[in-house]
C-alpha positions in Angstrom: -19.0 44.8 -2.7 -21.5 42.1 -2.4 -22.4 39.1 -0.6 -22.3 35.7 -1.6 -25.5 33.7 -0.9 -23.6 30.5 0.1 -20.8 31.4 2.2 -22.3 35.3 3.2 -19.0 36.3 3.3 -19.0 39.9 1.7 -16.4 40.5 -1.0 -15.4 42.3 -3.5 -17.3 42.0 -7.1 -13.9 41.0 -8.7 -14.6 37.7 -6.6 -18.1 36.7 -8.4 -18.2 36.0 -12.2 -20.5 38.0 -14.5 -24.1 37.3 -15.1 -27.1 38.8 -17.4 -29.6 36.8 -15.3 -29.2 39.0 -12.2 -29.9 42.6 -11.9 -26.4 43.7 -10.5 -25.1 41.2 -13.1 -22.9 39.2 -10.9 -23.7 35.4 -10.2 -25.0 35.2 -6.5 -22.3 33.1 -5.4 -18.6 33.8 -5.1 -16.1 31.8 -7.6 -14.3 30.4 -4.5 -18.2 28.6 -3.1 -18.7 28.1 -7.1 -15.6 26.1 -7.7 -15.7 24.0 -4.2 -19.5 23.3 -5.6 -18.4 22.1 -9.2 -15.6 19.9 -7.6 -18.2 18.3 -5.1 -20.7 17.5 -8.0 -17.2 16.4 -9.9 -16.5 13.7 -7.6 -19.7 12.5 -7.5 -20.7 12.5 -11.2 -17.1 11.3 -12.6 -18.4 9.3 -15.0 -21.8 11.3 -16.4 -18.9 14.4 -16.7 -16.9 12.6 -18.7 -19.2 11.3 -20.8 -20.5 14.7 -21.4 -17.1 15.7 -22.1 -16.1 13.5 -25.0 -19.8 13.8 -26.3 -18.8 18.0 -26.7 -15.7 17.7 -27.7 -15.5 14.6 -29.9 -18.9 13.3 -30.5 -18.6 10.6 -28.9 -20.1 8.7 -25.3 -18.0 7.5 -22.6 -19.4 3.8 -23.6 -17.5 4.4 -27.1 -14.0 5.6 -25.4 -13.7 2.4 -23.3 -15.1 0.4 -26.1 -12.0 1.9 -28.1 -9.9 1.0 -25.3 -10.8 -2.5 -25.1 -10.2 -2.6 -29.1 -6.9 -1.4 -28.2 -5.9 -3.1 -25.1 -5.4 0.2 -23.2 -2.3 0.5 -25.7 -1.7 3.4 -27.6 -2.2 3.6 -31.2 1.0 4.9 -32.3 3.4 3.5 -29.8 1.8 0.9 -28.0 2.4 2.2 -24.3 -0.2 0.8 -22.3 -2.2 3.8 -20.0 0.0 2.1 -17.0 2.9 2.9 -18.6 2.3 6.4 -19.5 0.5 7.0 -15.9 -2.8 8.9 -18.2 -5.7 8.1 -20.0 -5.2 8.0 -24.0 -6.6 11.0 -25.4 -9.0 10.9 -27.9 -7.2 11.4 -31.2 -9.3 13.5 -33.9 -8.8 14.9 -37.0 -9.2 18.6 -36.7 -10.4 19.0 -40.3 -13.3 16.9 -40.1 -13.8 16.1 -36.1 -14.0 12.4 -37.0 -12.5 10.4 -34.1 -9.7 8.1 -35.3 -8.0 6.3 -32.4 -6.8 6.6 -28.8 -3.7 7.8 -27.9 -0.9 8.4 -25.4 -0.7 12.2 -24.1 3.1 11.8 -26.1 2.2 10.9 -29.5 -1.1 13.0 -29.6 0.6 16.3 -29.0 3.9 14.9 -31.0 0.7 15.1 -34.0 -0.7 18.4 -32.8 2.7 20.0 -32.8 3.7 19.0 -36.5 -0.3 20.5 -37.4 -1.0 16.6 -38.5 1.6 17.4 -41.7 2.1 14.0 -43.3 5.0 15.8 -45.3 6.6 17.3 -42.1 6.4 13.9 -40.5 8.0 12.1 -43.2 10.7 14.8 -43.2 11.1 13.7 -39.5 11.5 10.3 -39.9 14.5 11.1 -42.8 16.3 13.0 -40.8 16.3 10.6 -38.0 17.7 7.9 -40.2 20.5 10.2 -41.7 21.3 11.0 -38.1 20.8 8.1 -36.0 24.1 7.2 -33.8 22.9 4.6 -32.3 
C-alpha cells in the first residue's frame, strides 16, 4: 500500500506506475491524479502537444501540418474529402521505409494504405478486380 502525494488517498501499489527515481520505485502520485494532471496540462497546451507530437512522430512542426493543409484545402490527398466531411483531422501520411512525410490524409485512405502494407502491386490488383466486378 502507499499513499499518493496529491490526492493522499492510500491505495494499493497496482494503482501507481513504476519508477527508478524513487526508492520504493513507484511514482509518488497515483495513475488516476497522474492522468487528471496530463488532461489538465492537455487542455491548456493543445497546440505545443501537438506540435510535439508530429515533430516525434513525423519530423515535422505543427506550423508544417497546417501549412500542408492550406496546400491542400483541408482536402484529402487521395479522395478529396474535406476534414468537415470526414469529421477528423488528416493524418499525416508517411512512408514507413524512409519516414519522409508525403501528404495529408483522411483517417479512410491512410489506413486503406496501411492495410495493403503500401503494396503498389496489391493496390493495382485492387483496382482490377473492381473493374471486372463493378455492377454498377
Amino acid at each position: 500500500m502507499k499513499t499518493c502525494s496529491k490526492c493522499k488517498e492510500e491505495k494499493a501499489n497496482s494503482n501507481f506506475h513504476i519508477s527508478s527515481k524513487e526508492k520504493d520505485g513507484l511514482q509518488k502520485q497515483c495513475k488516476s491524479c497522474q492522468s487528471k494532471r496530463k488532461k489538465e496540462w492537455y487542455k491548456e497546451n493543445k497546440e505545443k502537444a501537438l506540435n510535439d507530437n508530429y515533430k516525434y512522430k513525423y519530423g515535422i512542426s505543427l506550423k508544417e501540418y497546417n501549412e500542408l493543409n492550406k496546400i491542400q484545402n483541408g482536402c484529402c490527398a487521395i479522395c478529396g474529402k474535406s476534414e468537415q466531411e470526414n469529421k477528423r483531422k488528416l493524418a499525416v501520411d508517411h512512408c514507413h521505409t524512409t519516414g519522409r512525410v508525403r501528404k495529408l490524409l483522411c483517417a479512410n485512405c491512410n489506413t486503406a494504405l496501411g492495410l495493403v502494407k503500401e503494396n503498389k502491386e496489391t493496390l493495382i490488383l485492387m483496382v482490377s478486380y473492381l473493374m471486372e466486378h463493378n455492377f454498377d
